[in-house]
FIKOLZA-1660 file (N, C-alpha, C; in steps of 0.1 Angstrom, whole numbers, plus 5000, padded with zeros to 4 digits):
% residues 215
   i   px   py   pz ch aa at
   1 3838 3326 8536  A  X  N
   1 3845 3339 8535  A  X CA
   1 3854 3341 8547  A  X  C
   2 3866 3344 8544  A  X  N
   2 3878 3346 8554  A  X CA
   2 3883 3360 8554  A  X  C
   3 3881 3368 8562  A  X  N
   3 3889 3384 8558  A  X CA
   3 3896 3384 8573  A  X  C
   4 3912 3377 8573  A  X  N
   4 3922 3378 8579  A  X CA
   4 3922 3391 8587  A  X  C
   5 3926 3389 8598  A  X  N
   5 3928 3407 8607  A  X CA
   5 3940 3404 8615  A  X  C
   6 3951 3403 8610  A  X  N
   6 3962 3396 8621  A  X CA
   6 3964 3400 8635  A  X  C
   7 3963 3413 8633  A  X  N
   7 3964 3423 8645  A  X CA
   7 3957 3421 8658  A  X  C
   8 3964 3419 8672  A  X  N
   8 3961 3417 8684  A  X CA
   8 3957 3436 8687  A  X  C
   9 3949 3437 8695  A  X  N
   9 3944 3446 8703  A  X CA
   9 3956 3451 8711  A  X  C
  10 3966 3445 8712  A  X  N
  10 3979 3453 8719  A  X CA
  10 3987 3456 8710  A  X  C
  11 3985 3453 8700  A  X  N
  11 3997 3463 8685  A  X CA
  11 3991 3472 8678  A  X  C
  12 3980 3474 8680  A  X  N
  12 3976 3484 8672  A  X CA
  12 3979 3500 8673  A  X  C
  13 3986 3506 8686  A  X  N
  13 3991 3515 8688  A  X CA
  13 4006 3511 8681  A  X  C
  14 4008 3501 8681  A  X  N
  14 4029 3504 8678  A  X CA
  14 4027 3503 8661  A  X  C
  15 4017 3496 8657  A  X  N
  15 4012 3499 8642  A  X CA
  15 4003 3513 8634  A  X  C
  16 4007 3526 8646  A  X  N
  16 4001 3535 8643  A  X CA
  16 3991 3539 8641  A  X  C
  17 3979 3532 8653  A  X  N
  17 3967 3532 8653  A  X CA
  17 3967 3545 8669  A  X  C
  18 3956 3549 8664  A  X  N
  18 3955 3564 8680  A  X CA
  18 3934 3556 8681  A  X  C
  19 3936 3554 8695  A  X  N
  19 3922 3554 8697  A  X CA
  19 3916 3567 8696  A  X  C
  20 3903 3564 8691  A  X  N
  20 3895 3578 8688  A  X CA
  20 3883 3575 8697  A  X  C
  21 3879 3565 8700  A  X  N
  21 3863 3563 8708  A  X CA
  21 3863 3552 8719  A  X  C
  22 3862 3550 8729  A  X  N
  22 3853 3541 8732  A  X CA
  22 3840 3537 8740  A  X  C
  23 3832 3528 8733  A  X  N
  23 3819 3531 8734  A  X CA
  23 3813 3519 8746  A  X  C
  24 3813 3523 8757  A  X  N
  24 3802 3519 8766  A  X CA
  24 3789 3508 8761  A  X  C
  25 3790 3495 8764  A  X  N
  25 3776 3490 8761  A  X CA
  25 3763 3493 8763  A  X  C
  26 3768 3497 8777  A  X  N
  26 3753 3502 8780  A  X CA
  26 3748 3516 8775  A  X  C
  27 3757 3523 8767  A  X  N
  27 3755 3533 8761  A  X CA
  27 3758 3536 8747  A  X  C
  28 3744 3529 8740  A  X  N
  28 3750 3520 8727  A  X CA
  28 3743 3530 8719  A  X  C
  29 3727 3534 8727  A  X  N
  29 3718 3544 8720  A  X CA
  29 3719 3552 8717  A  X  C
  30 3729 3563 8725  A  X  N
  30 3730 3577 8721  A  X CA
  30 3743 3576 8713  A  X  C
  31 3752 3567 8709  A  X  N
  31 3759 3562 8705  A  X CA
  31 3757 3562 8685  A  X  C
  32 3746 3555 8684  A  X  N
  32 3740 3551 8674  A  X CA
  32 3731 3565 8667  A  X  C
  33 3727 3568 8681  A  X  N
  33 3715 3581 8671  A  X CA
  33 3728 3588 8668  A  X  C
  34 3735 3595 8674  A  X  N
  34 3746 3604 8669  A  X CA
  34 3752 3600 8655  A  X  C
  35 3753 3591 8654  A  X  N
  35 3760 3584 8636  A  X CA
  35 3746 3585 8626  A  X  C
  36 3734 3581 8634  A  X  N
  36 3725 3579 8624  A  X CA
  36 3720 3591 8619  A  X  C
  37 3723 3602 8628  A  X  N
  37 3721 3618 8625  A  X CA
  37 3730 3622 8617  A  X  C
  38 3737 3615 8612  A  X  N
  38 3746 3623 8601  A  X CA
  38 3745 3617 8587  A  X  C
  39 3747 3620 8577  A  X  N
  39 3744 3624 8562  A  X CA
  39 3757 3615 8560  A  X  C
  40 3756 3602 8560  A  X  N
  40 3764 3591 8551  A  X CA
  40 3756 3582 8540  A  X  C
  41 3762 3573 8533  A  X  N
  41 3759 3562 8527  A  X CA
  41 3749 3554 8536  A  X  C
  42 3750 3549 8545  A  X  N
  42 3747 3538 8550  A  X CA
  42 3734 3541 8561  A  X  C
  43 3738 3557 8564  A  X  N
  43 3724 3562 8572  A  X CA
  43 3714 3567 8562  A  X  C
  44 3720 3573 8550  A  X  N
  44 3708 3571 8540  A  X CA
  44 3702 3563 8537  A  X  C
  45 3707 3554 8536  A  X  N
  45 3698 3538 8527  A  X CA
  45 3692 3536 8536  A  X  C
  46 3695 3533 8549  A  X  N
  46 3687 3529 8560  A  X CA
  46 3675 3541 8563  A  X  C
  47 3675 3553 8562  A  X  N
  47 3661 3556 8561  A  X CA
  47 3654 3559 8547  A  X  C
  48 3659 3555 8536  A  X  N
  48 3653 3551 8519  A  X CA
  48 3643 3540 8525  A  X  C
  49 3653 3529 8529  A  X  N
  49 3646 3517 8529  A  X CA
  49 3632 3516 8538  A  X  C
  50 3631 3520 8548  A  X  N
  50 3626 3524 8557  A  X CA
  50 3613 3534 8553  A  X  C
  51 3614 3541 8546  A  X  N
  51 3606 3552 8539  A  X CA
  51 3600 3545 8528  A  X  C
  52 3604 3537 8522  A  X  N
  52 3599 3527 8510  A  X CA
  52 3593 3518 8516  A  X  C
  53 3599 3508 8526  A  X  N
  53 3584 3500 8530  A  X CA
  53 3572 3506 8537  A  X  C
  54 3574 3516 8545  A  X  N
  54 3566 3521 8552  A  X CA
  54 3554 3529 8541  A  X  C
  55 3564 3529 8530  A  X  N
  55 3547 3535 8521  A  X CA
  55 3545 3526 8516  A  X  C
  56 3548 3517 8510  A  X  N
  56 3546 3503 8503  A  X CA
  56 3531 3494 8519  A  X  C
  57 3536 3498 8530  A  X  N
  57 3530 3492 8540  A  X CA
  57 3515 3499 8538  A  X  C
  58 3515 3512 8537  A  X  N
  58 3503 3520 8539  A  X CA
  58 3496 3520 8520  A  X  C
  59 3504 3519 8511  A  X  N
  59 3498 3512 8499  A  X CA
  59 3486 3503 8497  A  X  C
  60 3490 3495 8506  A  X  N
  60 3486 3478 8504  A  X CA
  60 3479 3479 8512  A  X  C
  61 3478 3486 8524  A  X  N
  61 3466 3489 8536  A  X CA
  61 3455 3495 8536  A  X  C
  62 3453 3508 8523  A  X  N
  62 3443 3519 8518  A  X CA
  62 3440 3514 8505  A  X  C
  63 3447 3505 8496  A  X  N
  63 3445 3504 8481  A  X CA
  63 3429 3492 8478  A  X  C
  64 3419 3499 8476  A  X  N
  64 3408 3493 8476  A  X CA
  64 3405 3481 8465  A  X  C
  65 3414 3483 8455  A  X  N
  65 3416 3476 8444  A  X CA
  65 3422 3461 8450  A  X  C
  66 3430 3462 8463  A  X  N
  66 3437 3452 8461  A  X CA
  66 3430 3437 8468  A  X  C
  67 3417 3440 8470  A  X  N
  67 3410 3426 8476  A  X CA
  67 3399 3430 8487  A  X  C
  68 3395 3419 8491  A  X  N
  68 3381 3421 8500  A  X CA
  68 3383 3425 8514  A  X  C
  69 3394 3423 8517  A  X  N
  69 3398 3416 8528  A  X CA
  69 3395 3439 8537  A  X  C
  70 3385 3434 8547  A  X  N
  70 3382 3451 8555  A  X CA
  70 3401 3453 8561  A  X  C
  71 3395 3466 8567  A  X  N
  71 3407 3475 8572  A  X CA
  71 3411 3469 8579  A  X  C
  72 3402 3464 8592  A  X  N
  72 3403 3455 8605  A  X CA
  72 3414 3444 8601  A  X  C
  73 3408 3438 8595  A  X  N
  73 3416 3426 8589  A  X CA
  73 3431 3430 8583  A  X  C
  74 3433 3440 8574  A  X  N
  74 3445 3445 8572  A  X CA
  74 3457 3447 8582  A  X  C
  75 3449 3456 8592  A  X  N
  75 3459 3459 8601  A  X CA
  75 3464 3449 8611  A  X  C
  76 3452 3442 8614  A  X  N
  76 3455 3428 8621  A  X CA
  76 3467 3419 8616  A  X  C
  77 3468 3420 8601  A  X  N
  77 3483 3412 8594  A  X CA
  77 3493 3416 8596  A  X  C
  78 3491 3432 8594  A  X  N
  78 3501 3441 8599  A  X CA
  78 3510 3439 8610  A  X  C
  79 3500 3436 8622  A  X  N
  79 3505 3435 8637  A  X CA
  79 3509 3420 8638  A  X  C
  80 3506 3410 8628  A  X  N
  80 3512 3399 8629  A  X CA
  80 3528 3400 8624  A  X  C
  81 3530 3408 8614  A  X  N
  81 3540 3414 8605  A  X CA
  81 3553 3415 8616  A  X  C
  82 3546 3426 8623  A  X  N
  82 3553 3433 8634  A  X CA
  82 3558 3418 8648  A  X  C
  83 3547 3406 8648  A  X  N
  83 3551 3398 8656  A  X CA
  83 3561 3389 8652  A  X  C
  84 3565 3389 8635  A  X  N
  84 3574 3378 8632  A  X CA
  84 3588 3387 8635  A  X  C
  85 3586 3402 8634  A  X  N
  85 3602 3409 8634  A  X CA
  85 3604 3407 8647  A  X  C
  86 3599 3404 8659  A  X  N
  86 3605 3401 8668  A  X CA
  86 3608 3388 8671  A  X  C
  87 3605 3376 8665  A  X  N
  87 3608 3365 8661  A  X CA
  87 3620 3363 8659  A  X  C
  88 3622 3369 8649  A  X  N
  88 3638 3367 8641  A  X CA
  88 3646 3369 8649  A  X  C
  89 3645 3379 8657  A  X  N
  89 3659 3388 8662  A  X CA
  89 3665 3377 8665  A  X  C
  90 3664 3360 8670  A  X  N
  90 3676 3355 8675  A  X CA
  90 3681 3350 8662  A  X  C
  91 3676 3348 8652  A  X  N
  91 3680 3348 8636  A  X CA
  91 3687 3359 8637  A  X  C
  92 3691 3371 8633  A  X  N
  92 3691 3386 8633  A  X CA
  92 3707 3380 8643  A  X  C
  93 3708 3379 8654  A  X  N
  93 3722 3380 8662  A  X CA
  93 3730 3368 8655  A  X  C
  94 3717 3354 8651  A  X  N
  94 3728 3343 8652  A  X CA
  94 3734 3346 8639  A  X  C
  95 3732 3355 8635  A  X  N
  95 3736 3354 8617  A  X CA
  95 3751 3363 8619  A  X  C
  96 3748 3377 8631  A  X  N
  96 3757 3383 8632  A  X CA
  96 3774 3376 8636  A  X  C
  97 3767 3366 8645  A  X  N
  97 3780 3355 8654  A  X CA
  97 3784 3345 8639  A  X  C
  98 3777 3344 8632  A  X  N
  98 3781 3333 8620  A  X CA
  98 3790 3344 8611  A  X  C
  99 3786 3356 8612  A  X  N
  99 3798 3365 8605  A  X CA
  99 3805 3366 8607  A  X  C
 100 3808 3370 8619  A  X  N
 100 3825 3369 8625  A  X CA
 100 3830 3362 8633  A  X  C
 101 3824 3347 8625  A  X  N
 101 3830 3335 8626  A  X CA
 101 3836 3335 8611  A  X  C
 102 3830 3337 8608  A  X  N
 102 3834 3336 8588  A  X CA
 102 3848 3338 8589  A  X  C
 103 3848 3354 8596  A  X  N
 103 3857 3364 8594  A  X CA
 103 3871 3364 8601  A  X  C
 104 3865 3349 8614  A  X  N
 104 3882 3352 8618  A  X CA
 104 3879 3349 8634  A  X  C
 105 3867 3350 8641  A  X  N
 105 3866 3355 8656  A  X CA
 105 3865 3339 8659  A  X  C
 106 3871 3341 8670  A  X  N
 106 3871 3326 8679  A  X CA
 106 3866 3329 8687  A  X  C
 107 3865 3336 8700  A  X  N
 107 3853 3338 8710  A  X CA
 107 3842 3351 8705  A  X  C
 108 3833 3345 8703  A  X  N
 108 3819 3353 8701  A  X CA
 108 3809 3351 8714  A  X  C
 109 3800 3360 8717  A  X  N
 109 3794 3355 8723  A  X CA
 109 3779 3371 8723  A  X  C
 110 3767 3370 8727  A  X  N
 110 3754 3381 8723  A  X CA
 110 3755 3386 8742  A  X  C
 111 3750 3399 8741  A  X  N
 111 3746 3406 8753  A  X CA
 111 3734 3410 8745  A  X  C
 112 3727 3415 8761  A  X  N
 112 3713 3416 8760  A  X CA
 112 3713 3435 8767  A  X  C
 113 3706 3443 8764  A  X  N
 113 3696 3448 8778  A  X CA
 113 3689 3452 8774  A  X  C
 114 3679 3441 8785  A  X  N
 114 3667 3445 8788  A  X CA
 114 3659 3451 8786  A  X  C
 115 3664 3463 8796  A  X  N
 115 3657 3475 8801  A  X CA
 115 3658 3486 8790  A  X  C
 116 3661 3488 8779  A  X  N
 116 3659 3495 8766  A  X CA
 116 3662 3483 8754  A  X  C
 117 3660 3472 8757  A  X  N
 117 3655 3464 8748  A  X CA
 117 3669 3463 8731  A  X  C
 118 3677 3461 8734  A  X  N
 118 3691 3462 8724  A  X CA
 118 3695 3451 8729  A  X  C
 119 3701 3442 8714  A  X  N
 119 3708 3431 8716  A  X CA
 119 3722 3435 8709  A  X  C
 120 3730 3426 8713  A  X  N
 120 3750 3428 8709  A  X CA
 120 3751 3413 8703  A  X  C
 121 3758 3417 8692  A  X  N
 121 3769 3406 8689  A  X CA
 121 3782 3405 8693  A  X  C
 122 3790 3400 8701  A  X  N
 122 3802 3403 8702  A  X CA
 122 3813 3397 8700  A  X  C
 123 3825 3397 8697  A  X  N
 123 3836 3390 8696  A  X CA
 123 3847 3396 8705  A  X  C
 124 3850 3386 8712  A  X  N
 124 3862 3395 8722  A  X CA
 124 3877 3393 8718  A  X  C
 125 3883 3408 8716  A  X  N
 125 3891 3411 8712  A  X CA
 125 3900 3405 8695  A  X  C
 126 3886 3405 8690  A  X  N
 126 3887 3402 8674  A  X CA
 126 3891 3418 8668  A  X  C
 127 3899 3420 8661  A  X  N
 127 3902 3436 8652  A  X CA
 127 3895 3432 8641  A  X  C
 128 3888 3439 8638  A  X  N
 128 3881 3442 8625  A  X CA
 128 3877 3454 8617  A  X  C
 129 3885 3452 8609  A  X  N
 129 3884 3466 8597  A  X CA
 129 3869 3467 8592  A  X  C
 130 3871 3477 8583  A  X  N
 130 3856 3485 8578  A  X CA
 130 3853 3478 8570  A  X  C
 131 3859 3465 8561  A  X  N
 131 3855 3457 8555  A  X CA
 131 3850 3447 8558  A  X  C
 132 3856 3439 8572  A  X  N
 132 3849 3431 8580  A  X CA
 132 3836 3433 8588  A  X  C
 133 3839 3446 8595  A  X  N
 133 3825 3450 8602  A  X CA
 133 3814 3452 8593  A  X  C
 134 3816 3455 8579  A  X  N
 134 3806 3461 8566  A  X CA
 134 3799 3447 8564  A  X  C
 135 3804 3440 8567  A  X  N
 135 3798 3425 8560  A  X CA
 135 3795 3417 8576  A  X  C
 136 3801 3420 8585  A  X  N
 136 3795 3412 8598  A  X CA
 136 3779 3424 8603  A  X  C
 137 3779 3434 8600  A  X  N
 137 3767 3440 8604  A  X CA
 137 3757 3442 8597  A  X  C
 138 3759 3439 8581  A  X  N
 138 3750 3441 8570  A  X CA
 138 3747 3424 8568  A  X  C
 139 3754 3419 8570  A  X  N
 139 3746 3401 8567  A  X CA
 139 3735 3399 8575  A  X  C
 140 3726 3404 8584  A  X  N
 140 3716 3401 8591  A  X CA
 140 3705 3409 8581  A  X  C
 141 3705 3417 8580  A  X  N
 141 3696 3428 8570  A  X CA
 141 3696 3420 8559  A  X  C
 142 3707 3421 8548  A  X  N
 142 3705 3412 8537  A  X CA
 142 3697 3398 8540  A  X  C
 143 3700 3393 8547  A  X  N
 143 3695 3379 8545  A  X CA
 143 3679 3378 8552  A  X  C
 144 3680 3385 8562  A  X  N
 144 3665 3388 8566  A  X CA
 144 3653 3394 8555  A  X  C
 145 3660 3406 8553  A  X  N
 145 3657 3417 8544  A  X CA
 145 3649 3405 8533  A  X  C
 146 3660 3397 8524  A  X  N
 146 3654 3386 8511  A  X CA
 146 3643 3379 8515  A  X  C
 147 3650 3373 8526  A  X  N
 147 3641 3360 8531  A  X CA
 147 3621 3368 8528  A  X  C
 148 3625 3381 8539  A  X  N
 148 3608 3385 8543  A  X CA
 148 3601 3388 8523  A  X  C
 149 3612 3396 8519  A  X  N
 149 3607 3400 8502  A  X CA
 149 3600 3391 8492  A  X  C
 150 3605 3379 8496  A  X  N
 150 3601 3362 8488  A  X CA
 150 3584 3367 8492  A  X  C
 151 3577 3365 8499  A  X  N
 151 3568 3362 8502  A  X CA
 151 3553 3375 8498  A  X  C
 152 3563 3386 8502  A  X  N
 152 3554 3398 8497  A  X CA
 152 3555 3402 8482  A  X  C
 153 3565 3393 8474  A  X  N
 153 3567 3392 8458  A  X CA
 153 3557 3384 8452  A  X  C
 154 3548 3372 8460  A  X  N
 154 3544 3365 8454  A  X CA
 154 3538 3361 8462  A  X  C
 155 3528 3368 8471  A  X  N
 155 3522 3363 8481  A  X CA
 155 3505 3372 8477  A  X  C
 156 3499 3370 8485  A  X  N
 156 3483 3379 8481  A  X CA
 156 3483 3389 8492  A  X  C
 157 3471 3400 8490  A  X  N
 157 3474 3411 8500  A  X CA
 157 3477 3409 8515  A  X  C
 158 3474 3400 8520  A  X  N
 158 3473 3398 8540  A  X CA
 158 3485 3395 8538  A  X  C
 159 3491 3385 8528  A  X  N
 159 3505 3381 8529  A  X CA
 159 3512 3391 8531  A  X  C
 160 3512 3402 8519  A  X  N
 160 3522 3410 8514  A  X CA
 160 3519 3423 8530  A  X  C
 161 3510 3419 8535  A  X  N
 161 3506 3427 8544  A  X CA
 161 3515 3427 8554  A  X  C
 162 3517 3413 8558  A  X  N
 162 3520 3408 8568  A  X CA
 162 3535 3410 8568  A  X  C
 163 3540 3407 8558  A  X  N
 163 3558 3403 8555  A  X CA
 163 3563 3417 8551  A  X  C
 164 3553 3425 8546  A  X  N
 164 3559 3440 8548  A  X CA
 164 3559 3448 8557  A  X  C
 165 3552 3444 8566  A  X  N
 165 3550 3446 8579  A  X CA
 165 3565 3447 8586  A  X  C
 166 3566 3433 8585  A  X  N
 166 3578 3426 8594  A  X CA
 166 3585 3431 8587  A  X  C
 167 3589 3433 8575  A  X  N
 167 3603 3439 8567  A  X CA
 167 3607 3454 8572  A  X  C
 168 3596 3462 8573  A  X  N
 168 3600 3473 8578  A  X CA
 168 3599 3475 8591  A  X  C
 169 3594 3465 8600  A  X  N
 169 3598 3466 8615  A  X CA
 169 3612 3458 8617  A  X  C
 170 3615 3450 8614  A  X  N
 170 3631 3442 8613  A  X CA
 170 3641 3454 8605  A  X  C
 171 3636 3461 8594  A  X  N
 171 3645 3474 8591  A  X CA
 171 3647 3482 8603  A  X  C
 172 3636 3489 8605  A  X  N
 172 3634 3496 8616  A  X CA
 172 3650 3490 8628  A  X  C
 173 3647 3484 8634  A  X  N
 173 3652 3479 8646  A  X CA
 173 3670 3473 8639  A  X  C
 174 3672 3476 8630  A  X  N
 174 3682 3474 8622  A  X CA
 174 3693 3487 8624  A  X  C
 175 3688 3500 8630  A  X  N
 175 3694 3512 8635  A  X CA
 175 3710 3511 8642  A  X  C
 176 3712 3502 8653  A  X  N
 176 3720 3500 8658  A  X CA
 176 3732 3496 8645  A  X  C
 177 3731 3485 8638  A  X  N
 177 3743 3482 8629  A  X CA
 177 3745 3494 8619  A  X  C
 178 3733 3503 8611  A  X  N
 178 3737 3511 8602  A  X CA
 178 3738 3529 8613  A  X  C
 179 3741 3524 8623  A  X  N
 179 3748 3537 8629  A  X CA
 179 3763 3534 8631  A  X  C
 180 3764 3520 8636  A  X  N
 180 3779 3517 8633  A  X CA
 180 3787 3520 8620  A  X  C
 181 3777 3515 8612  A  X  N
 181 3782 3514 8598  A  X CA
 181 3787 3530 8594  A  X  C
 182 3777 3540 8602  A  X  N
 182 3779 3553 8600  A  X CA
 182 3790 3562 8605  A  X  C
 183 3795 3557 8614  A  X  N
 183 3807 3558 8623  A  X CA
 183 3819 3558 8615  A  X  C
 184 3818 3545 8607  A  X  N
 184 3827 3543 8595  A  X CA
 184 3829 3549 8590  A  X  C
 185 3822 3554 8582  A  X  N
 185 3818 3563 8568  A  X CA
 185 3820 3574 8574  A  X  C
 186 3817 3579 8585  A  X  N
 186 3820 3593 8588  A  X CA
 186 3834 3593 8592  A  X  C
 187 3843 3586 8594  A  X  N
 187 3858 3585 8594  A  X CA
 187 3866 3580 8583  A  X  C
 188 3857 3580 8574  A  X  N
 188 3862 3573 8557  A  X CA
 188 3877 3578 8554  A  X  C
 189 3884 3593 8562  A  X  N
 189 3896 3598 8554  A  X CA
 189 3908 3587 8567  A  X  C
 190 3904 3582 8572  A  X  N
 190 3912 3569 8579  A  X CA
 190 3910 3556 8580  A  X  C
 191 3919 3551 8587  A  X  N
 191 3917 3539 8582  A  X CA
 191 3913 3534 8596  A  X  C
 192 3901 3530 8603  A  X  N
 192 3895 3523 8613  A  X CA
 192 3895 3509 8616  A  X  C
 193 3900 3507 8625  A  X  N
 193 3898 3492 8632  A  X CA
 193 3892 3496 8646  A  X  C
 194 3882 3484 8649  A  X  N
 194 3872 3481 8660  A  X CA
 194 3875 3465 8664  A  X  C
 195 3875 3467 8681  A  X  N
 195 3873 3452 8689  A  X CA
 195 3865 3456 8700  A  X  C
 196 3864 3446 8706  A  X  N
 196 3852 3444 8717  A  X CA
 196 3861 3437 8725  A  X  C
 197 3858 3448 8742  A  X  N
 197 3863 3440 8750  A  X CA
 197 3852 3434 8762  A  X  C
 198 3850 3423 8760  A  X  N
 198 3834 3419 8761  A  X CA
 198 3837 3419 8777  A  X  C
 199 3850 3417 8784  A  X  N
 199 3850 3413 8801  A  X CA
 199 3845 3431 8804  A  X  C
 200 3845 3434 8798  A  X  N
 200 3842 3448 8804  A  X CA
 200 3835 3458 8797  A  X  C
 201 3826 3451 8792  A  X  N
 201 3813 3459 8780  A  X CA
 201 3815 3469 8773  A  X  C
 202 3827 3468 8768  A  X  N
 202 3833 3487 8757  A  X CA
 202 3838 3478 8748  A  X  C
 203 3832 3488 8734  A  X  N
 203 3843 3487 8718  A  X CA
 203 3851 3502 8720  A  X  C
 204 3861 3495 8717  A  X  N
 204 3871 3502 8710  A  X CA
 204 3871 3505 8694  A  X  C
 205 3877 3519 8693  A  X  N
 205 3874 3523 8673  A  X CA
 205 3889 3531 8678  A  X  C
 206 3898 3523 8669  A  X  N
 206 3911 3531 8666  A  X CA
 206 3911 3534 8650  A  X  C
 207 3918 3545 8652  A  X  N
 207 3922 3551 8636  A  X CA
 207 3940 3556 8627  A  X  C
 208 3942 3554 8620  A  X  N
 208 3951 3559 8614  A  X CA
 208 3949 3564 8601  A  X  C
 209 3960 3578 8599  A  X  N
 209 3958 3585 8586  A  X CA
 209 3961 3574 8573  A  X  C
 210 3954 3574 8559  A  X  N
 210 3952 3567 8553  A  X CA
 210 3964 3571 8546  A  X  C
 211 3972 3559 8538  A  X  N
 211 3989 3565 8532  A  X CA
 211 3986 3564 8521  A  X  C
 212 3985 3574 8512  A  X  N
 212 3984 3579 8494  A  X CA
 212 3996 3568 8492  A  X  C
 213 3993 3559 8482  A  X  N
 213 4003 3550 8480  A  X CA
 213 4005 3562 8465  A  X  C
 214 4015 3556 8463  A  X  N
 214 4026 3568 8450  A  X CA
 214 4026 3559 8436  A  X  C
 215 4019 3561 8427  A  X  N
 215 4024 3553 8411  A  X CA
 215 4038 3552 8405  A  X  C
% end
């Protein structure tokens, strides 16, 4: 998949773009809760989904019908659940960097911190529209998201224990992209482009008014 973005980071003002944000790496958190606090598409599904495993998790944990296997034992799968979603995460970034490779980016490269525990995908000074960032921040979820479902579809209860586990802790920690995504959606009456200027840890989110094309 190729979604072309011709546009250098220095034309986007002479193409009638007005910067509206820019966002600090190290200040990614309060960043994210502010979008995810708001009433979009994309902040809803992300706490549906999240709300759906998490009772599906406590289902399969209390449901006495569903096998021998004690509480102890249950929650023990659980917490293994919880050890594979931290597993993935370098799955989870590499999949982000294979996105917007797809999409067009020639330097990519991941930041870390630490010290509140958030990882970055980044491309430096790649422009990318709402249609590219929609599919470079949602292809880690999708593909994760399947992968873990295979197994709790057709797996026995410690399985389904275990992988439901991890689905909704890998949801969970999935916050950071569907607050971006929210960012989007909360600017839906413009048209947004975002780059990353990775020598100096800030995204940029420019905007322009969207043009009623005429029949």
């Amino acid at each position: 998949m190729t979604i072309p973005m011709p546009l250098h980071p220095n034309e986007l003002e002479q193409q009638g773009f007005t910067r509206l944000e820019s966002l600090n790496h190290q200040e990614l958190i309060p960043f994210v809760r502010r979008y995810l606090g708001k009433h979009t598409l994309p902040t809803v599904f992300y706490f549906v989904f999240n709300v759906v495993a998490f009772t599906g998790l406590l289902w399969m944990l209390f449901d006495r019908n569903a096998g021998d296997a004690g509480l102890g034992t249950r929650i023990l799968f659980i917490c293994y659940g919880f050890c594979i979603s931290f597993l993935v995460i370098p799955l989870h970034e590499g999949i982000h960097v294979l996105a917007y490779r797809m999409c067009g980016a020639k330097q990519t490269s991941l930041a870390a911190n630490w010290s509140k525990f958030y990882f970055i995908a980044l491309a430096h000074e790649f422009v990318a529209d709402a249609r590219a960032f929609r599919f470079i921040a949602l292809a880690p979820f999708v593909v994760i998201s399947t992968l873990l479902l295979v197994p709790v579809v057709f797996g026995g209860l410690l399985t389904g224990l275990m992988f439901t586990g991890a689905l909704f802790a890998h949801g969970s920690m999935c916050a950071g992209d569907f607050g971006l995504l929210g960012y989007f959606a909360t600017h839906k009456d413009q048209e947004i482009l975002t780059y990353d200027d990775v020598e100096n840890g800030i995204s940029y989110f420019y905007g322009r008014k969207r043009v009623n094309k005429v029949a």
